[in-house]
C-alpha positions in Angstrom: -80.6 32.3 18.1 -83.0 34.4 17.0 -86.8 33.5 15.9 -88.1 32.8 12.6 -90.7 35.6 13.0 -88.2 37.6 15.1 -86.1 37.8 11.5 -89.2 38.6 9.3 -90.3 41.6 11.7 -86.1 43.2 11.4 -86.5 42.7 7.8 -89.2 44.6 7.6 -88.4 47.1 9.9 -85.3 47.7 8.2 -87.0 47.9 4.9 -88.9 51.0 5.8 -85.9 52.3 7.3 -83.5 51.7 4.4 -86.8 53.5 2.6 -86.8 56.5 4.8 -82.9 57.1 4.1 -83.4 57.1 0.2 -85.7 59.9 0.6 -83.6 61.4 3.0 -80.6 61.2 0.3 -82.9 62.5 -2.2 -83.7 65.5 -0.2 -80.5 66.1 0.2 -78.9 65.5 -3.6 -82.1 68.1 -4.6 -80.5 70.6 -2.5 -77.1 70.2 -3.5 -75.5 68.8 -0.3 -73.2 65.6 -0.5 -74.3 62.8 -0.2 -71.4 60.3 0.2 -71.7 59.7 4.1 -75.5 59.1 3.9 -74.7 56.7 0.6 -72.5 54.8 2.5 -74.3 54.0 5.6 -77.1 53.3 2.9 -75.6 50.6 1.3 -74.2 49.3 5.5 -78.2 49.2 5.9 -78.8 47.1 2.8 -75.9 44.6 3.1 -77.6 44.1 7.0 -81.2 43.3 5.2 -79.2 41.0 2.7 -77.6 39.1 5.8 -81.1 39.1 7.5 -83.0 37.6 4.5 -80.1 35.2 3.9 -80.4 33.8 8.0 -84.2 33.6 7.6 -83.9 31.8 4.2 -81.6 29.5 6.0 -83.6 28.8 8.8 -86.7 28.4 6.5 -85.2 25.8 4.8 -84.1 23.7 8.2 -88.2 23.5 9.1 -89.8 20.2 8.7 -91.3 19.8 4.9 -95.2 19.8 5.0 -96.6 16.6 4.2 -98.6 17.1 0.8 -102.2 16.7 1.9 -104.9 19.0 2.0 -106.4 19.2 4.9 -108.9 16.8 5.9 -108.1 14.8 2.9 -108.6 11.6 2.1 -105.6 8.5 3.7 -105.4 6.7 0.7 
């Protein structure tokens, strides 16, 4: 099962990917090329980054609740 930081790094990584094919499709709509392949594995990349932020959400909220108190507070 994969980490909780292992998730955060592939969602990030795919971020910058997912940005690197919208200006990809954007090149390619400005020069009057189709787009529909490059759309569609588009939208297979952001469904992927949906599923990862979904798994790290779930894990996030299976970690132990902090306790409340500041650091070096006073034990009332």
């Amino acid at each position: 099962m994969p980490t909780l930081e292992f998730l955060r790094s592939e969602i990030e990584r795919m971020r910058v990917q997912v940005s690197r094919k919208r200006k990809e499709v954007l090149q390619l709509q400005r020069a009057g090329i189709p787009t529909g392949s490059a759309e569609t594995l588009l939208q297979r990349m952001l469904d992927k980054v949906d599923a990862l932020c979904a798994d790290r959400d779930r894990m996030k909220a299976q970690l132990p609740k902090p306790k409340g108190r500041v650091l070096g507070g006073r034990k009332w």
